[in-house]
C-alpha positions as CSV (number, residue, x, y, z in Angstrom):
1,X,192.4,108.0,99.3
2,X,191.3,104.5,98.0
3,X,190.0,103.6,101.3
4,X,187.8,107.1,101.5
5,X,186.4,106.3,98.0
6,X,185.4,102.7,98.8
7,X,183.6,104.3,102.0
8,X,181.9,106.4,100.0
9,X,180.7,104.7,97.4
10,X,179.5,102.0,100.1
11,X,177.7,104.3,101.8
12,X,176.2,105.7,98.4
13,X,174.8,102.1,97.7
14,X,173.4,102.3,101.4
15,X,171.2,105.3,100.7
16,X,170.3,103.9,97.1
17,X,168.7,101.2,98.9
18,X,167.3,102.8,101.5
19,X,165.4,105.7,99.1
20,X,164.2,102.9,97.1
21,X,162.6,101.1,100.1
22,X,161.3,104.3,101.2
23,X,159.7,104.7,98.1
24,X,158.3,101.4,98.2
25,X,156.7,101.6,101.3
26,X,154.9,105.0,100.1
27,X,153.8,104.0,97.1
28,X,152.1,100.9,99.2
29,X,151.0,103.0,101.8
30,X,149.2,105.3,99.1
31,X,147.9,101.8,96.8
32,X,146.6,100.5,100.7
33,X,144.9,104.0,101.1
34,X,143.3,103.6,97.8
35,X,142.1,100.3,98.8
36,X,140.7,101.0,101.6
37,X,138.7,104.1,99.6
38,X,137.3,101.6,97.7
39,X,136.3,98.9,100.0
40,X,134.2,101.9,102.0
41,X,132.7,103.3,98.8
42,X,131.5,99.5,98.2
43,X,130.3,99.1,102.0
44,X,128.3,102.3,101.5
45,X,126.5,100.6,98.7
46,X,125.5,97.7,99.6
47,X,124.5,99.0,103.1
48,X,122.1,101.2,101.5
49,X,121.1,97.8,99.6
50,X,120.2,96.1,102.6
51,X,118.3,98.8,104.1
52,X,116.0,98.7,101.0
53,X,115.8,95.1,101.5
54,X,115.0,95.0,105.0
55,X,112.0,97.3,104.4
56,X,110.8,96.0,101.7
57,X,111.1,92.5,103.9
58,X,109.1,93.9,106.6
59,X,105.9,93.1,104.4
60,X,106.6,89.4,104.3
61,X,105.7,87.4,107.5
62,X,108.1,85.1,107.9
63,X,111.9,85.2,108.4
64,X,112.9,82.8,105.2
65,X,110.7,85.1,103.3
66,X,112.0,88.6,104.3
67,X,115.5,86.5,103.3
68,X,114.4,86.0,100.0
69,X,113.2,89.4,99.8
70,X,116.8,90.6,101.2
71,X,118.4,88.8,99.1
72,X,116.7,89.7,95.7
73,X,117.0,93.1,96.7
74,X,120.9,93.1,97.2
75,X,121.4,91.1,93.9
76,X,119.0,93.4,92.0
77,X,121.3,97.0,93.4
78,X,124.0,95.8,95.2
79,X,126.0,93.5,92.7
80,X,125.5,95.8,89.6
81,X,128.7,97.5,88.3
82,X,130.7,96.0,91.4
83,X,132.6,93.0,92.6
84,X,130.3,92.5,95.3
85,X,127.9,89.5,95.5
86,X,129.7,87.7,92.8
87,X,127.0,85.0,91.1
88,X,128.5,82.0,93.6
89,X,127.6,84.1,96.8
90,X,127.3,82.5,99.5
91,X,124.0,84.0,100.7
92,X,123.8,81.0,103.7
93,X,127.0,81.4,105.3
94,X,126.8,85.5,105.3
95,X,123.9,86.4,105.3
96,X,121.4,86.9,108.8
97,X,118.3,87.4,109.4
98,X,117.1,87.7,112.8
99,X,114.2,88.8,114.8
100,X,114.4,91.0,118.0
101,X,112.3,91.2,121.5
102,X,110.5,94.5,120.0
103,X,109.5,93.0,116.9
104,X,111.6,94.7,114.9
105,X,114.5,92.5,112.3
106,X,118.3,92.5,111.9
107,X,120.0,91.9,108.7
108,X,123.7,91.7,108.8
109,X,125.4,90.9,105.6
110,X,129.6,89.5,105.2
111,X,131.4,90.1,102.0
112,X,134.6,90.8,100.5
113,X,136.0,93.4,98.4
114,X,138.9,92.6,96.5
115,X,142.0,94.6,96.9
116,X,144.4,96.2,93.5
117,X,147.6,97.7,95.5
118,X,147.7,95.2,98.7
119,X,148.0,92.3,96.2
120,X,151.9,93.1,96.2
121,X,152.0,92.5,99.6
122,X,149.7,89.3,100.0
123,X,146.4,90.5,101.0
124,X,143.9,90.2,98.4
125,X,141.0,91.5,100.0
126,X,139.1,93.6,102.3
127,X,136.7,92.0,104.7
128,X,133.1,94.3,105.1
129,X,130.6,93.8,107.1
130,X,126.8,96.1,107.2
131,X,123.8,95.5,109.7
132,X,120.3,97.0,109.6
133,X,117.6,97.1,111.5
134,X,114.1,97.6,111.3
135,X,110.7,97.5,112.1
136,X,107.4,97.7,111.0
137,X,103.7,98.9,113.0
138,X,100.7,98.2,111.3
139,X,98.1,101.2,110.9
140,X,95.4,100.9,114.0
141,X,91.6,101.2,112.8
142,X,91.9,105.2,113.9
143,X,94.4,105.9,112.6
144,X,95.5,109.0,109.9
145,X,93.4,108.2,106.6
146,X,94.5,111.9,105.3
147,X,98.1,113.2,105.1
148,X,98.1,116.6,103.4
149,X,101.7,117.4,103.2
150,X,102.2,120.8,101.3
151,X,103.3,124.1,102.7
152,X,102.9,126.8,100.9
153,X,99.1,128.1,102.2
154,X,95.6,127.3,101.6
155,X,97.2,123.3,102.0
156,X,93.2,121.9,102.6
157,X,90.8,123.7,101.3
158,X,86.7,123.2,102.0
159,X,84.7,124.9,100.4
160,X,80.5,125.0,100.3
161,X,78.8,121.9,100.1
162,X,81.6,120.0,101.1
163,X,80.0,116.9,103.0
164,X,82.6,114.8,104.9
165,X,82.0,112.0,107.4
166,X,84.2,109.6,109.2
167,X,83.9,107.7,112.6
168,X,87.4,106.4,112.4
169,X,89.4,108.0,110.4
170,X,91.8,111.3,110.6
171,X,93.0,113.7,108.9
172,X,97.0,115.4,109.4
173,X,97.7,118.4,107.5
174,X,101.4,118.8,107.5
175,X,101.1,122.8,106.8
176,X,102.1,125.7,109.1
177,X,101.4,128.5,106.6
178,X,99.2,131.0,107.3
179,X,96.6,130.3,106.9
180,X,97.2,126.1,107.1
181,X,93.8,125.5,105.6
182,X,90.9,127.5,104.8
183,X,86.8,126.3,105.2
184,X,83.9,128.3,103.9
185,X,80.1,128.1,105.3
186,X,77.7,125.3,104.0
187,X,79.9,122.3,104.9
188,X,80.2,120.2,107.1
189,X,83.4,117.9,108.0
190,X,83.8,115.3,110.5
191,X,86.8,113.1,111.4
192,X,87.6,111.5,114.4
193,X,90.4,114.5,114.7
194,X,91.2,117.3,112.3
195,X,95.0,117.6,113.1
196,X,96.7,120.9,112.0
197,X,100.3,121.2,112.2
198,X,100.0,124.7,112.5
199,X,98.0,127.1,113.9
200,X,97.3,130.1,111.7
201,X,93.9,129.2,109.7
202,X,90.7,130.8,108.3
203,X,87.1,129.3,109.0
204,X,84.3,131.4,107.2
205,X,81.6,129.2,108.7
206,X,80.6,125.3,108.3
207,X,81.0,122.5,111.0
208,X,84.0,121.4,111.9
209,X,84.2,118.0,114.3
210,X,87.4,117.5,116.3
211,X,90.0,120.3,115.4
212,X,93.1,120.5,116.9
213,X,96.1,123.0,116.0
214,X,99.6,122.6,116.9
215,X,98.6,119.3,116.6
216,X,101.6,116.7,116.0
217,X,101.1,115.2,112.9
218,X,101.7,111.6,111.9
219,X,104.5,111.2,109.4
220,X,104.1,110.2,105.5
221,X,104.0,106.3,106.4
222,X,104.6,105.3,102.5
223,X,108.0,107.5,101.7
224,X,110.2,105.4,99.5
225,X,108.7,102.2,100.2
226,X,106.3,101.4,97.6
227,X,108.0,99.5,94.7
228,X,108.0,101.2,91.3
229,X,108.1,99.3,88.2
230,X,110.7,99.6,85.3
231,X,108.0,101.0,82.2
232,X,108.1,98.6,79.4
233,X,109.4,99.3,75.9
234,X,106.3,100.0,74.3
235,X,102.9,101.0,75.2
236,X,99.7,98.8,75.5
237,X,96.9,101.3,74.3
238,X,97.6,104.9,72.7
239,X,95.4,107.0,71.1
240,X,91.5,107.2,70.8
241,X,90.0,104.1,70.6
242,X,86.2,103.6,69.3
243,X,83.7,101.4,70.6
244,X,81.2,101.2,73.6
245,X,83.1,98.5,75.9
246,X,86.7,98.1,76.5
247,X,88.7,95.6,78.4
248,X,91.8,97.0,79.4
249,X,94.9,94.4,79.6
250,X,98.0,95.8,82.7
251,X,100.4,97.1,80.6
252,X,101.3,100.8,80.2
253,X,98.4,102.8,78.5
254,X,100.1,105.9,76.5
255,X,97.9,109.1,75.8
256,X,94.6,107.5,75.6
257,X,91.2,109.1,75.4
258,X,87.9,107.4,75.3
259,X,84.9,108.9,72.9
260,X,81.2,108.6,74.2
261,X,80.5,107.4,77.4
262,X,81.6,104.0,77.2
263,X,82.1,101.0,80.0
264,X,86.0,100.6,80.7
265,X,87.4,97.6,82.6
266,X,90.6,97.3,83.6
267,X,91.9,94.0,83.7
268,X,93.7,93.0,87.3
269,X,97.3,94.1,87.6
270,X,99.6,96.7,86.5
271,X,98.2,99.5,84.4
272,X,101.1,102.3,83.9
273,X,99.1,105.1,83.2
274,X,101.9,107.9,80.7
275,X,100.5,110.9,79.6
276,X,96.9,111.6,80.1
277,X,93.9,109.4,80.1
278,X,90.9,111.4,79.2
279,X,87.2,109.5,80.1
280,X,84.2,111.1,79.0
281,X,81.3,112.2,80.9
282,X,78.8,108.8,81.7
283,X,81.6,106.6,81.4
284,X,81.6,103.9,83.7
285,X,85.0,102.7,84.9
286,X,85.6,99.1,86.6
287,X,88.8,98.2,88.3
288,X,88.8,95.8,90.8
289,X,92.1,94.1,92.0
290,X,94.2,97.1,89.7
291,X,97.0,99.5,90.6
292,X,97.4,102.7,88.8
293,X,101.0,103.5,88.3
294,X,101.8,107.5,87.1
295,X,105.4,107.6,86.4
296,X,105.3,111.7,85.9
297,X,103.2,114.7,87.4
298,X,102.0,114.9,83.7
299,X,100.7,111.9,83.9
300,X,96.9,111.2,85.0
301,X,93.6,110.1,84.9
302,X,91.2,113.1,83.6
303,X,87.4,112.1,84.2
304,X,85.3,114.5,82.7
305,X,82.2,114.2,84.9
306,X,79.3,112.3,85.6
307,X,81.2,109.0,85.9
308,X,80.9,106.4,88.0
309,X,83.9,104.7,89.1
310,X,84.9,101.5,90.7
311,X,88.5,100.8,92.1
312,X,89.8,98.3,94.7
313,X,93.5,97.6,94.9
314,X,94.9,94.2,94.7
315,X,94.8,91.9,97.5
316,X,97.9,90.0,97.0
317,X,101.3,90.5,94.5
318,X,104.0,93.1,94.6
319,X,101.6,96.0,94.7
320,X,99.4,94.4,97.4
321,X,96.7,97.3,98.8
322,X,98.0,100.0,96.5
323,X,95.5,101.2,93.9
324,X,97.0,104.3,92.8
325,X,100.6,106.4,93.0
326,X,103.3,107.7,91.4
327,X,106.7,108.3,90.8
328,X,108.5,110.0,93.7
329,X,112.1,108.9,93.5
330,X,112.8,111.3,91.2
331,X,113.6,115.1,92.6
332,X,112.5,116.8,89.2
333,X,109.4,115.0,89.4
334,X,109.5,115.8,93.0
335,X,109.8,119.5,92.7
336,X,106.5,120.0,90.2
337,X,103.6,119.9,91.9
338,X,100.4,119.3,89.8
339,X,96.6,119.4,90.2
340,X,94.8,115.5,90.2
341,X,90.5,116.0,89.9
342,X,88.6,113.7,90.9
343,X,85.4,114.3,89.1
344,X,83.0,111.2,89.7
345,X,80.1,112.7,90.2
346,X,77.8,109.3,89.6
347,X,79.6,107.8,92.5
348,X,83.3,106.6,93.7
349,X,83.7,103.2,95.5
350,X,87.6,103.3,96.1
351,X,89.8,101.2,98.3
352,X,93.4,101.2,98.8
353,X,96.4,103.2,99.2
354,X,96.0,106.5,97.0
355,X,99.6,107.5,97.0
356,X,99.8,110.9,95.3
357,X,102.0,113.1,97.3
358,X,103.0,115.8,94.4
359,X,100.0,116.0,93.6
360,X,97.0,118.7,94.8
361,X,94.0,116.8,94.5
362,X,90.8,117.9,94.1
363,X,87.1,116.4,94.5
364,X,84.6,118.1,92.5
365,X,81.4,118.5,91.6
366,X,78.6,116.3,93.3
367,X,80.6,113.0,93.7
368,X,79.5,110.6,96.0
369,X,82.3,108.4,97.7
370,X,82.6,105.5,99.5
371,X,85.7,105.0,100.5
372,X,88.2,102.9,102.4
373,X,91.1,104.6,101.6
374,X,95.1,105.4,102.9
375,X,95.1,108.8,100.9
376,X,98.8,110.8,100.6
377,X,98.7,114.3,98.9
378,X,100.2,117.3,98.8
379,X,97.4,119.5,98.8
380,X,93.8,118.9,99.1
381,X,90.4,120.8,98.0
382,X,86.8,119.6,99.1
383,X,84.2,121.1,97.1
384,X,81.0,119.8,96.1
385,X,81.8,116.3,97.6
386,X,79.5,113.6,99.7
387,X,82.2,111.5,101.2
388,X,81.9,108.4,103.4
389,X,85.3,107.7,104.7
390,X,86.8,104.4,106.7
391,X,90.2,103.6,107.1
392,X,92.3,100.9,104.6
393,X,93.6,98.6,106.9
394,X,94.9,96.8,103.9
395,X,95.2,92.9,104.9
396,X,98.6,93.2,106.8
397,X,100.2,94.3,103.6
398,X,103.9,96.1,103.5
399,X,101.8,98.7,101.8
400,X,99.3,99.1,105.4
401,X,102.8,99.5,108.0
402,X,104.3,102.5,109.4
403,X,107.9,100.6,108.3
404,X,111.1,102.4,109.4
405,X,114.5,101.9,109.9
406,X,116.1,102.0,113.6
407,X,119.7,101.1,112.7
């Protein structure tokens, strides 16, 4: 009887030990699994991190610079709220940048994620590693100047008097509503092709050079690739300010009108226009080596009329080519589609990436452009305007590249 108790209780300690090593090796396996969760979350971030980087490389020339570029890009997204690219990363040793055969560039990037439940059993970390891949094609001399991207019908409108010309430059209208776009008699419209996604459409009369429907349409070349700026804490200029000349310092200008028909200049740089901007008619506008930032549909520049206007974008810097855009990586700001008018009727001289693609932009009255331009809307109307187009070819900037990711 004493023997068959010993056995037992031997046997008792046995299974003791063997539920608490089976319970030892679950709770690891679950603590690994949580790991693991982790270290994939952390890869996904920082990939997407060095796929910004890499495009927003592409505009340097050089392989050290699109490092530096890669680099300040990961530390900017990657490293926040994470223990990724810790302040003593070692960009040198994990970090490479290489350039292929087809012209396109490689990143691959080596890190670490440290581990919470695998400690107990010796491994203190994960080992990740992410690769991208792209490439960048600068914009030919006949290539789209024009991308009208809406849907919904009536997505280029011409109406009378509508006087466009162009010997290198086309137009892509994304629509395949019915009708796609709409011209009426007394205008006149040439580009080197009119490109219609669609093929449903309504011509009352007016020439029309170079039409083709079901045409394939070049894609929006700009998409989440021009760099938007955090807006400062306070605003430059509000209100209405009185006097005949103004010199306008880059800053963020908040709800500003201007009485009488003043001259405006606005300094070189950054000028965050919040709210609207309301110019009087026989204003005269100067901006030379300025970008125009909107950071909401609400946002805008409202010219009254009988304005002349001058606007170049800059030629070097962050914002490189772009004279004016707005806001786009928001979806609410995405999904409210507004009316921009241009209404200088005195004359336009514009050059640079107008990147407006929630808006539906209108040229009124008699305005007379010249313009060398890299326009992106959502819809666009042609009334009254005399328009001499060229392509923006934009000094090789990331801004003037077709730049897209192939891995």
């Amino acid at each position: 009887m004493r023997h068959l108790t010993r056995l037992l209780a031997d046997r008792s300690g046995n299974f003791g030990l063997l539920a608490a090593l089976a319970a030892a090796c679950l709770t690891m396996g679950v603590g690994a699994s949580i790991d693991y969760s982790y270290a994939l979350t952390e890869r996904q971030k920082i990939q997407q991190a060095l796929d910004a980087g890499l495009l927003a490389a592409l505009s340097k020339s050089t392989l050290q610079e699109q490092r530096t570029v890669i680099q300040n890009v990961l530390l900017a997204n990657a490293g926040e709220g994470s223990n990724l690219l810790v302040p003593d990363f070692d960009f040198g040793a994990n970090l490479a940048v290489a350039k292929n055969a087809d012209g396109s560039v490689t990143a691959t990037l080596r890190d670490t994620v440290p581990t919470t439940f695998m400690r107990i059993a010796g491994r203190n970390s994960l080992a990740i590693r992410v690769k991208s891949t792209a490439i960048a094609a600068s914009q030919s001399s006949s290539d789209t100047c024009i991308w009208s991207l809406g849907n919904s019908g009536q997505d280029v409108l011409i109406n009378s008097g509508a006087t466009v010309d162009s010997t290198r430059c086309r137009l892509d209208a994304h629509s395949t509503a019915n009708p796609a776009f709409i011209m009426n008699s007394g205008s006149t419209i040439k580009f080197t092709k009119f490109c219609v996604k669609g093929t449903k459409y309504i011509k009352n009369g007016g020439t029309l050079a170079n039409l083709e429907t079901g045409c394939t349409v070049a894609a929006d070349p700009y998409a989440g690739l021009l760099p938007e700026p955090t807006l400062p804490a306070s605003c430059t200029t509000s209100g209405y300010p009185n006097g005949n000349t103004f010199s306008l310092a880059p800053g963020m200008h908040c709800d500003v009108g201007f009485n009488g028909s003043p001259t405006i200049t606005f300094q070189p740089g950054l000028h965050i226009i919040k709210g609207r901007m309301i110019i009087n008619s026989g204003a005269k506008v100067i901006a030379n080596g300025v970008t125009f930032y909107f950071p909401d549909t609400n946002s805008e520049i409202r010219a009254n009329g009988s304005l002349t206007f001058t606007g170049t974008a800059p030629t070097t810097g962050t914002y490189k080519g772009i004279l004016m855009f707005e806001k786009t990586s928001n979806a609410g700001n995405n999904a409210n589609k507004t009316q921009y008018i241009f209404n200088g009727s005195n004359g336009e001289t514009l050059e640079g990436i107008i990147y407006l693609p929630n808006r539906n932009v209108t040229y009124n009255s008699t305005t007379n452009v010249a313009a060398k331009i890299s326009m992106v809307v959502n819809q666009i109307i042609f009334n009254s305007a005399n328009w001499k187009i060229e392509p923006y070819d934009g000094g090789g900037s990331a801004a003037a590249k077709s730049v897209r990711l192939l891995e």
